[in-house]
DOKOL-674941 format. One line per field, with one value per residue: residue in three letters; x, y negated, z negated of N, C-alpha, C in turn; chain; residue number from 1. Coordinates in nm, 2 decimals. Example, Ala and Ser with C-alpha at 12.3 -4.5 7.8 and 13.67 -1.06 7.14 Angstrom:
BEGIN
aa <- (ALA  SER)
n.px <- (1.32  1.28)
n.py <- (0.57  0.22)
n.pz <- (-0.78  -0.71)
ca.px <- (1.23  1.37)
ca.py <- (0.45  0.11)
ca.pz <- (-0.78  -0.71)
c.px <- (1.32  1.29)
c.py <- (0.33  0.00)
c.pz <- (-0.78  -0.79)
ch <- (A  A)
i <- (1  2)
This chain:
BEGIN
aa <- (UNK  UNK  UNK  UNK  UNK  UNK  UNK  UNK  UNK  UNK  UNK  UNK  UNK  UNK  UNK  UNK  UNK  UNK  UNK  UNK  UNK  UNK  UNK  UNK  UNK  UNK  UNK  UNK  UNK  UNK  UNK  UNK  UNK  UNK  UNK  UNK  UNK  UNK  UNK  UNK  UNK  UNK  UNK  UNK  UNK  UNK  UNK  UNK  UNK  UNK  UNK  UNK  UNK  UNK  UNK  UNK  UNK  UNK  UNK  UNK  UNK  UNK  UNK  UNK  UNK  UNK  UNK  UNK  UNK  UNK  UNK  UNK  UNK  UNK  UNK  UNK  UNK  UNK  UNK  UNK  UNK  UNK  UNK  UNK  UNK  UNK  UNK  UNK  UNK  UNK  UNK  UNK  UNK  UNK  UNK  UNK  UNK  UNK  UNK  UNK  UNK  UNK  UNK  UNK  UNK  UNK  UNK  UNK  UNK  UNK  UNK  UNK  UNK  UNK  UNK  UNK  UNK  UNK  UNK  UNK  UNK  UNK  UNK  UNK  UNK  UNK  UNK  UNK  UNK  UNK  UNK  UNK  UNK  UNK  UNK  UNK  UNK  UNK  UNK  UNK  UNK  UNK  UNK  UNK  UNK  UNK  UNK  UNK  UNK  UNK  UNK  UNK  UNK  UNK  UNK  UNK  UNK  UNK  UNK  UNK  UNK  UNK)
n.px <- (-7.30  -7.36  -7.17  -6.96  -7.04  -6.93  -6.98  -6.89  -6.64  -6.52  -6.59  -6.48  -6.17  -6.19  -6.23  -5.96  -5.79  -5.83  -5.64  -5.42  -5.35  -5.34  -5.08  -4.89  -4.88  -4.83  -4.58  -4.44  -4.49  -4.40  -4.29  -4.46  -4.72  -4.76  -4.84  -5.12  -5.19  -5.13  -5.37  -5.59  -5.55  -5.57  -5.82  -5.93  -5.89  -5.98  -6.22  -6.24  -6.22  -6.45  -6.63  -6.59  -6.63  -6.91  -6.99  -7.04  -7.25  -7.48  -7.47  -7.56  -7.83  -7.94  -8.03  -8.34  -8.41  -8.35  -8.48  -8.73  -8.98  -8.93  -8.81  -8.52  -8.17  -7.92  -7.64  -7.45  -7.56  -7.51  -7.20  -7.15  -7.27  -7.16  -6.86  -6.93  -6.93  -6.72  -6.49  -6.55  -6.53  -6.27  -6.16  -6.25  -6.12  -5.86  -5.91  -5.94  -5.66  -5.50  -5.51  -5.34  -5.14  -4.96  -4.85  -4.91  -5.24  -5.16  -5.03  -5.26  -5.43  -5.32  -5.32  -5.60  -5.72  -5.51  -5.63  -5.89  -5.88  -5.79  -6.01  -6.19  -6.10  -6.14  -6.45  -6.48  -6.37  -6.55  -6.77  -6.95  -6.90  -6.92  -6.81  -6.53  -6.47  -6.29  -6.06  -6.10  -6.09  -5.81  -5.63  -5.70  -5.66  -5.39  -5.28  -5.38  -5.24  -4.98  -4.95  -5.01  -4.79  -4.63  -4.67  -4.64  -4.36  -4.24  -4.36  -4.22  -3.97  -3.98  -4.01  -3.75  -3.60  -3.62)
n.py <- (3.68  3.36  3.24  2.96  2.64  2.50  2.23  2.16  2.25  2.08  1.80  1.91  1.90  1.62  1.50  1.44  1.22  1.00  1.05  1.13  0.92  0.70  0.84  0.79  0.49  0.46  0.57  0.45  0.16  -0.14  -0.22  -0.41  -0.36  -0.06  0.02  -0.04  0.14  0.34  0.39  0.34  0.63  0.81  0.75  0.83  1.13  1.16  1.18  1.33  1.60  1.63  1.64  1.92  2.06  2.01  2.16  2.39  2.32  2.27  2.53  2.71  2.57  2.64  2.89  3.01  3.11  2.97  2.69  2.74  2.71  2.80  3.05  3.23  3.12  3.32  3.51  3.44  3.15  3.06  3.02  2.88  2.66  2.56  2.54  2.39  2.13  2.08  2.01  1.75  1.61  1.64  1.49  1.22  1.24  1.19  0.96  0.76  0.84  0.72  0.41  0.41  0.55  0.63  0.89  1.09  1.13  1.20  1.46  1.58  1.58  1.73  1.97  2.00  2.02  2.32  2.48  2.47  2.57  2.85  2.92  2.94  3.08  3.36  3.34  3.39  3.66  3.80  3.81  3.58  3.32  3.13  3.30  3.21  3.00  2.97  2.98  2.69  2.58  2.65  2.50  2.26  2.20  2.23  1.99  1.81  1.87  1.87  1.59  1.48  1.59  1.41  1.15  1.14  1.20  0.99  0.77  0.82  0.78  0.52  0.41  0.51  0.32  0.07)
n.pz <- (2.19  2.38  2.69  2.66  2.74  3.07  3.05  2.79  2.75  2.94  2.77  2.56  2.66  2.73  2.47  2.35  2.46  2.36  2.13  2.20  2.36  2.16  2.00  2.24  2.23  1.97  1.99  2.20  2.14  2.06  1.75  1.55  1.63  1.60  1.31  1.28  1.49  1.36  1.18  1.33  1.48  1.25  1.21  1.41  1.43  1.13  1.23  1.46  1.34  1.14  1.37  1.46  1.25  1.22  1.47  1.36  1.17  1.34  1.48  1.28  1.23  1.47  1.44  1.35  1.08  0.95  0.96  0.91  0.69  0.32  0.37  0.34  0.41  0.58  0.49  0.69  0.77  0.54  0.50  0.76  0.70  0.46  0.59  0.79  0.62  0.47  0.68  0.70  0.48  0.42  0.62  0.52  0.29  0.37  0.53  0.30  0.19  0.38  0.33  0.12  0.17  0.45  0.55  0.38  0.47  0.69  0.66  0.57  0.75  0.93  0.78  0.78  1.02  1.08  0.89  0.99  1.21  1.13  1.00  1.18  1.37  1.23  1.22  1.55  1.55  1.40  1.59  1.57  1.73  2.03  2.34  2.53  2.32  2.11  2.30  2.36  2.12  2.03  2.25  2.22  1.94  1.91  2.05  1.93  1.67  1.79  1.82  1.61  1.46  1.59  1.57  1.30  1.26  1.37  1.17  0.95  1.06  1.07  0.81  0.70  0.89  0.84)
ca.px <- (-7.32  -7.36  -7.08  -6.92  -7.11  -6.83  -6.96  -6.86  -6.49  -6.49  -6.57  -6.37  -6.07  -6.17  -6.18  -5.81  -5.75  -5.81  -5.59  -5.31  -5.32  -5.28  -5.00  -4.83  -4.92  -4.69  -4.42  -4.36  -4.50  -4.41  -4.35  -4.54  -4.82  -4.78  -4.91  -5.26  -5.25  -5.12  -5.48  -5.71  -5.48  -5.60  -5.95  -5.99  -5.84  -6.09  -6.35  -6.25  -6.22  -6.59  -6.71  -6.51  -6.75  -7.06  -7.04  -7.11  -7.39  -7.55  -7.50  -7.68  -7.96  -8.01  -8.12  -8.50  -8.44  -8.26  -8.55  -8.85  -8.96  -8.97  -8.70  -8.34  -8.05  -7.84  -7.52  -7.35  -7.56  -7.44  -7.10  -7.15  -7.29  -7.02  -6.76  -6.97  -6.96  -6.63  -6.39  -6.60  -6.45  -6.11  -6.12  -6.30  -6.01  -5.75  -5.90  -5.85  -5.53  -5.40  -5.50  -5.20  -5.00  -5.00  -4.78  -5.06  -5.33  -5.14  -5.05  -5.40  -5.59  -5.29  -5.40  -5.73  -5.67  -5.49  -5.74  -6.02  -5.88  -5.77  -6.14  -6.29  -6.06  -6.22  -6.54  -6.52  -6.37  -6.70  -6.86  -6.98  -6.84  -6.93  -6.77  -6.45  -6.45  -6.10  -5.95  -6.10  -6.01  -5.61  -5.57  -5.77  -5.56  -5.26  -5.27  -5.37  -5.12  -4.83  -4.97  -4.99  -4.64  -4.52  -4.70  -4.57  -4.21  -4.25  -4.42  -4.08  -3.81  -4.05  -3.98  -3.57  -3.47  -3.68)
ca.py <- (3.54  3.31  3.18  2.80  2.59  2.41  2.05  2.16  2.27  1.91  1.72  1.93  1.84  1.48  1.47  1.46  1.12  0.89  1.14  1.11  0.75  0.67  0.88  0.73  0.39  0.48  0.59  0.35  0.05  -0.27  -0.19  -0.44  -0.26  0.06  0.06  -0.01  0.21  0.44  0.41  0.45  0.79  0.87  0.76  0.92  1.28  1.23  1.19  1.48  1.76  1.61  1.73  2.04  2.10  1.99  2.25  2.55  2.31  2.36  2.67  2.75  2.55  2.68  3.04  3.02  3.11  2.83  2.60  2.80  2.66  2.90  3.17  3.19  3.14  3.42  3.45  3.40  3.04  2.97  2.97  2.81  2.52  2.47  2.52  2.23  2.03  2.11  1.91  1.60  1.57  1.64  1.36  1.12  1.20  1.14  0.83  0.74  0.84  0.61  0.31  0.40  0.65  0.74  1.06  1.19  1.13  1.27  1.63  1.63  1.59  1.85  2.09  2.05  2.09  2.41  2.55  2.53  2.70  2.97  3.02  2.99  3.28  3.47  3.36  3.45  3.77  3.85  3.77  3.44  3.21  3.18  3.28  3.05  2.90  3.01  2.93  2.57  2.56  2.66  2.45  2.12  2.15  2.26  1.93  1.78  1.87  1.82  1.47  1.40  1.57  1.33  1.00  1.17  1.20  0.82  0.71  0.93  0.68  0.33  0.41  0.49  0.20  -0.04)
ca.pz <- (2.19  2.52  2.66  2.65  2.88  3.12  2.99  2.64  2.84  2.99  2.65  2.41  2.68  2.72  2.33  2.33  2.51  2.24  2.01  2.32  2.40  2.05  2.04  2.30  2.17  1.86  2.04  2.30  2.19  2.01  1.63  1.54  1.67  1.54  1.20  1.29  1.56  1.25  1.09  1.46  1.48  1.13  1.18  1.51  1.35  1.08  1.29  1.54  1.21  1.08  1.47  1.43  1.09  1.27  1.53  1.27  1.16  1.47  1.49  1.14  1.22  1.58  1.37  1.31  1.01  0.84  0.98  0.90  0.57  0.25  0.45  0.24  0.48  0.56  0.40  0.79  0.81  0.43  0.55  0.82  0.68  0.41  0.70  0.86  0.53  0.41  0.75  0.69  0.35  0.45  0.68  0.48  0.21  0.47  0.57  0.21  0.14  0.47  0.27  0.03  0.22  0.54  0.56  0.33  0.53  0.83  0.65  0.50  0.86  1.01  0.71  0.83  1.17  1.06  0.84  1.07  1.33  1.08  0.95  1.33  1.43  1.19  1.25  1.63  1.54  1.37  1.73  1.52  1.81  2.18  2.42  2.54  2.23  2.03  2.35  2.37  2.04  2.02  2.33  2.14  1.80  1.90  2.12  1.82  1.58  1.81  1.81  1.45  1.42  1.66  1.43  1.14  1.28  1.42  1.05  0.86  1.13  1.02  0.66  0.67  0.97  0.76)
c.px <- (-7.30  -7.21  -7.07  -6.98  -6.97  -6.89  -6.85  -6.71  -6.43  -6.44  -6.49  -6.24  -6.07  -6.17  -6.03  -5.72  -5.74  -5.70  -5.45  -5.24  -5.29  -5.12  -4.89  -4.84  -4.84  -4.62  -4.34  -4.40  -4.46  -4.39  -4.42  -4.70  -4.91  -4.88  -5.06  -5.29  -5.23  -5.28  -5.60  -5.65  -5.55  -5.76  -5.99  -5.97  -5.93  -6.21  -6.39  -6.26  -6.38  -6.69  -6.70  -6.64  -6.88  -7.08  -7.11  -7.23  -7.49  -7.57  -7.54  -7.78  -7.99  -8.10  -8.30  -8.50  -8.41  -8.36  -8.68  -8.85  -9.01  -8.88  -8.58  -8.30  -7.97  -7.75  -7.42  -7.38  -7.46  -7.33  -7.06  -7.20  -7.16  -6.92  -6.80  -6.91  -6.79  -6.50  -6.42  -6.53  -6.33  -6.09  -6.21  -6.18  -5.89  -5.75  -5.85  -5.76  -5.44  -5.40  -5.40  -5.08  -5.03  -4.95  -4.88  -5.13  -5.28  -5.14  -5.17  -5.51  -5.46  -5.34  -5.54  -5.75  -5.69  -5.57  -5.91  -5.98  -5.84  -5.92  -6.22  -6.22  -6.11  -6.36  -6.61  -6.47  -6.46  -6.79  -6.96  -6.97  -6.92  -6.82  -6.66  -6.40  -6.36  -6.04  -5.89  -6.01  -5.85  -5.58  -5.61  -5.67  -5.49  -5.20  -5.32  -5.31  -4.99  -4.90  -4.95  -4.87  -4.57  -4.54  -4.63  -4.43  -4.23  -4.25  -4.26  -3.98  -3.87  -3.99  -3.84  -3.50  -3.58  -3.60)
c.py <- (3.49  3.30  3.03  2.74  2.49  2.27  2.08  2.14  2.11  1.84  1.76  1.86  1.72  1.45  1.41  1.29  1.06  0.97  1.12  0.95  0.73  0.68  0.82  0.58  0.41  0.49  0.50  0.20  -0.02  -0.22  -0.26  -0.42  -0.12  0.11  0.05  0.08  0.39  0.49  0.42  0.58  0.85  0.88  0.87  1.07  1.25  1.27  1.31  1.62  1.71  1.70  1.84  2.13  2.12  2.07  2.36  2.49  2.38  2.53  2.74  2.67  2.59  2.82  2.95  2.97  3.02  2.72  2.65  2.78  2.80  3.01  3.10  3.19  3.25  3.39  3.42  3.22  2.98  2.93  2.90  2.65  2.45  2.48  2.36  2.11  1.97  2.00  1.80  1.55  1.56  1.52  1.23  1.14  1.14  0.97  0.73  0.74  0.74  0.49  0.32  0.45  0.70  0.88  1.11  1.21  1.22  1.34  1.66  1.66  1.70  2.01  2.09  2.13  2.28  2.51  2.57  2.61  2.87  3.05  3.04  3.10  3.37  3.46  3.47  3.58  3.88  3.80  3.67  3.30  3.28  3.21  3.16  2.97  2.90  2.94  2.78  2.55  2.58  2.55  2.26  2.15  2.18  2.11  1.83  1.73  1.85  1.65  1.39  1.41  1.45  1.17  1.04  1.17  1.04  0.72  0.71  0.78  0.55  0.33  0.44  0.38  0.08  -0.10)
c.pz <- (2.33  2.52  2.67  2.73  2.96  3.08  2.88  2.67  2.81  2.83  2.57  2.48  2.66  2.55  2.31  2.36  2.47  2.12  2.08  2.31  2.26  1.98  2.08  2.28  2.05  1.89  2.10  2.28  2.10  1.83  1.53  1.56  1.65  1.42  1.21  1.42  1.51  1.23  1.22  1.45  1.38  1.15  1.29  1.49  1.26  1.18  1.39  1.45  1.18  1.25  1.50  1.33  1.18  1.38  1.44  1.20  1.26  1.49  1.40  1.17  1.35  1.53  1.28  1.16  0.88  0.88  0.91  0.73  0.44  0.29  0.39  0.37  0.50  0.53  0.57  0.77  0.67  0.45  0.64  0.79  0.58  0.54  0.72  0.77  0.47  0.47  0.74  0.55  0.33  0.51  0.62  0.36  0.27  0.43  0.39  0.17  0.23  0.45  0.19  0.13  0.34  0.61  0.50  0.39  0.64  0.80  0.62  0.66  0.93  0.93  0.73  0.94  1.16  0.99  0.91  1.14  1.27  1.06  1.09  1.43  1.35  1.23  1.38  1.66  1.49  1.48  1.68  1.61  1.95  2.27  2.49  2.48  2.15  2.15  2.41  2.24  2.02  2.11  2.22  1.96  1.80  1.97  2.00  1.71  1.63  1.80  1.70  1.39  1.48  1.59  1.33  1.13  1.30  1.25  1.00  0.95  1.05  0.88  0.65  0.78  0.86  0.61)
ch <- (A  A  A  A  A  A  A  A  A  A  A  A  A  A  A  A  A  A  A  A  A  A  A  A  A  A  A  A  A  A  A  A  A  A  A  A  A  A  A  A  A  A  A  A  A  A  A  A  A  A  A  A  A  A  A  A  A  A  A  A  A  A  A  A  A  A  A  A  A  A  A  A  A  A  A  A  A  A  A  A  A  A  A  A  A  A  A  A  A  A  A  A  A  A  A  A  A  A  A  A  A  A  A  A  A  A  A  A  A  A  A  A  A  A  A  A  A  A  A  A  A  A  A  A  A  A  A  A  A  A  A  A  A  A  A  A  A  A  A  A  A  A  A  A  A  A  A  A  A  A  A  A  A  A  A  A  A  A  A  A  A  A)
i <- (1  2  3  4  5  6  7  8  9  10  11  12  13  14  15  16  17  18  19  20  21  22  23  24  25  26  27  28  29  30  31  32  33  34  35  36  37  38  39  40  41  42  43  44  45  46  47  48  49  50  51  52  53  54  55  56  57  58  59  60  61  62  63  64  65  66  67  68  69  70  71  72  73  74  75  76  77  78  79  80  81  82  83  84  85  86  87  88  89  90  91  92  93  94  95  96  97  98  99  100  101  102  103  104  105  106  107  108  109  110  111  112  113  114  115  116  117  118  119  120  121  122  123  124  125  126  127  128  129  130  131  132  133  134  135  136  137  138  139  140  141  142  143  144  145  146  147  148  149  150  151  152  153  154  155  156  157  158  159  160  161  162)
């Protein structure tokens, strides 16, 4: 497989900044403030696992043969498309669960997090991935999930000084 184009590099890092700033916006600011910048954190972690998914789209419809009408899928795209299908749902339950609860929502988008990167180390162990791409990935959801641990530790103090 090719490898990673340096934009992709760029953008997966700059991904991170709204996931960051947020972040730091819970920690240091105002707690008056916090709780809705609880629910951007939440939305923007859905929204980062749904583009997570929608890579392995792409990459099942770039094959011919998942376009070419009348031609079954191979069983690599099939999995690839549920993968695709599968983090959008995670983070659209999230986003749901942070209307009641938002500890839920936060373990539910770190269990995503964590399970994607489990199944796209296998993937690119089956030379299924490009080049580059595990090690965008580890660096993008390990930066990530310290994030949401650090909302989720922040959330956990709101709820016992309260």
């Amino acid at each position: 497989m090719k490898r990673l184009p340096l934009l992709a590099i760029i953008m997966g890092i700059a991904s991170l900044i709204p996931i960051i700033g947020c972040t730091c916006a819970i920690i240091f600011l105002s707690p008056t403030v916090t709780p809705r910048m609880l629910e951007v954190t939440v939305g923007y972690g859905a929204v980062m696992l749904s583009f997570m998914g929608a890579v392995h789209w792409g990459l099942a419809l770039e094959t011919p043969a998942i376009i070419t009408p009348g031609q079954e899928a191979g069983k690599t795209n099939t999995y690839r498309l549920l993968l695709g299908s599968v983090p959008a749902g995670i983070g659209w339950l999230a986003l749901c669960a942070a209307m009641f609860h938002e500890l839920a929502a936060l373990l539910m988008l770190m269990a995503g997090f964590g399970g994607m990167l489990v199944v796209e180390r296998m993937a690119w162990r089956k030379g299924a991935m490009p080049r580059g791409y595990m090690t965008l990935q580890w660096i993008v959801v390990t930066v990530v999930e310290v994030c949401l641990l650090a909302v989720t530790v922040m959330a956990l103090s709101w709820k016992y000084t309260a």
